[in-house]
LORO-876126 format. One line per 5 residues: number of its first residue (from 0); their letters; for each residue y, z, x of C-alpha. Coordinates in nm, 4 decimals. Layout:
NUM) a) Y/Z/X; ...
This chain:
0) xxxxx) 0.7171/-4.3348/1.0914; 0.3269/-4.2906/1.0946; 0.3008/-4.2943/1.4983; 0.6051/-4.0454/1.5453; 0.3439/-3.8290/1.2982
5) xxxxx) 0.0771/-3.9077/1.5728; 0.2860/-3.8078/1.8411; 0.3576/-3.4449/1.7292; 0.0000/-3.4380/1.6304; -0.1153/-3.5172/1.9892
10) xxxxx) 0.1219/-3.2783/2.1561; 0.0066/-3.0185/1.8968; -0.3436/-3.0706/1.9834; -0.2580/-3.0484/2.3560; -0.0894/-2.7299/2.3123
15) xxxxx) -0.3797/-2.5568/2.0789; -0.5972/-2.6726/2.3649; -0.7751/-2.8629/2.1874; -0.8426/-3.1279/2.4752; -1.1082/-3.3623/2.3488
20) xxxxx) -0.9358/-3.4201/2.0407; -0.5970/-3.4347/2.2113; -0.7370/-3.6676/2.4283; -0.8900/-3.9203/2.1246; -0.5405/-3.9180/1.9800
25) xxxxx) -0.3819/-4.0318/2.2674; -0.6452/-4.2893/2.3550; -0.5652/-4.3902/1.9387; -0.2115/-4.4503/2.0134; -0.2383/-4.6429/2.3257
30) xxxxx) -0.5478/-4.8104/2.2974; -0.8904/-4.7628/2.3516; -0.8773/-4.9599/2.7561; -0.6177/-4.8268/2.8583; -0.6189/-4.5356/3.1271
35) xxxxx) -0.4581/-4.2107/2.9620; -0.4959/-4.0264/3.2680; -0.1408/-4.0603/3.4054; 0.0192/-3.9278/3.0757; -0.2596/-3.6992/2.9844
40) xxxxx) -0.2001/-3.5127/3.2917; 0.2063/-3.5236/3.2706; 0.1681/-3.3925/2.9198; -0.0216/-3.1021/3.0441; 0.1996/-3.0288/3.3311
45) xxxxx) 0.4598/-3.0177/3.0678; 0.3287/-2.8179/2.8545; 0.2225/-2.5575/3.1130; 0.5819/-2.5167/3.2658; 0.6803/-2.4513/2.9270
50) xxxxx) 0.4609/-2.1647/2.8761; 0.6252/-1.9879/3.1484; 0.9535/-2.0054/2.9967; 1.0911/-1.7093/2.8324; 1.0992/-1.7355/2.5129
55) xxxxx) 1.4642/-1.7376/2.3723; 1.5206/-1.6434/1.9958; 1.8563/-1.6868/1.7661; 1.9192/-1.3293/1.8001; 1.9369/-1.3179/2.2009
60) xxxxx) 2.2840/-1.5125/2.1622; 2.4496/-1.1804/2.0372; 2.3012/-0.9779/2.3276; 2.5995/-0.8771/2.5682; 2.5324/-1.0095/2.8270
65) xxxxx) 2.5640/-1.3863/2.6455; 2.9356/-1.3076/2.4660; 3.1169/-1.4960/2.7776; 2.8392/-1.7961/2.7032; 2.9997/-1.8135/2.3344
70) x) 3.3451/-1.7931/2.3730
């Protein structure tokens, strides 16, 4: 259970851009010798293709254009 905790605390970090730290965490989970720079870099790819994403809310289902989506 702890390292699921570490692993929203790494993407967290990574999204706050907060890289040094994000980058300590992930070094923490996979070790200290072993090249993050693969992942680091996928995370951040990740994370910047979900910025451009609109951003969707609960209420946007009842717009009219989405009843055919519900029924």
């Amino acid at each position: 259970m702890k390292q699921g905790k570490n692993k929203e605390n790494v993407l967290e970090q990574a999204m706050n851009g907060q890289q040094e730290e994000f980058e300590d965490a992930l070094r923490k989970l996979r070790g200290k010798d072993v090249d993050i720079s693969y992942e680091r870099s996928t995370i951040q790819e990740y994370l910047d293709i979900l910025e451009t994403l609109p951003k969707e809310t609960f209420s946007n289902l009842f717009d009219t254009s989405n009843y055919c989506a519900l029924l």
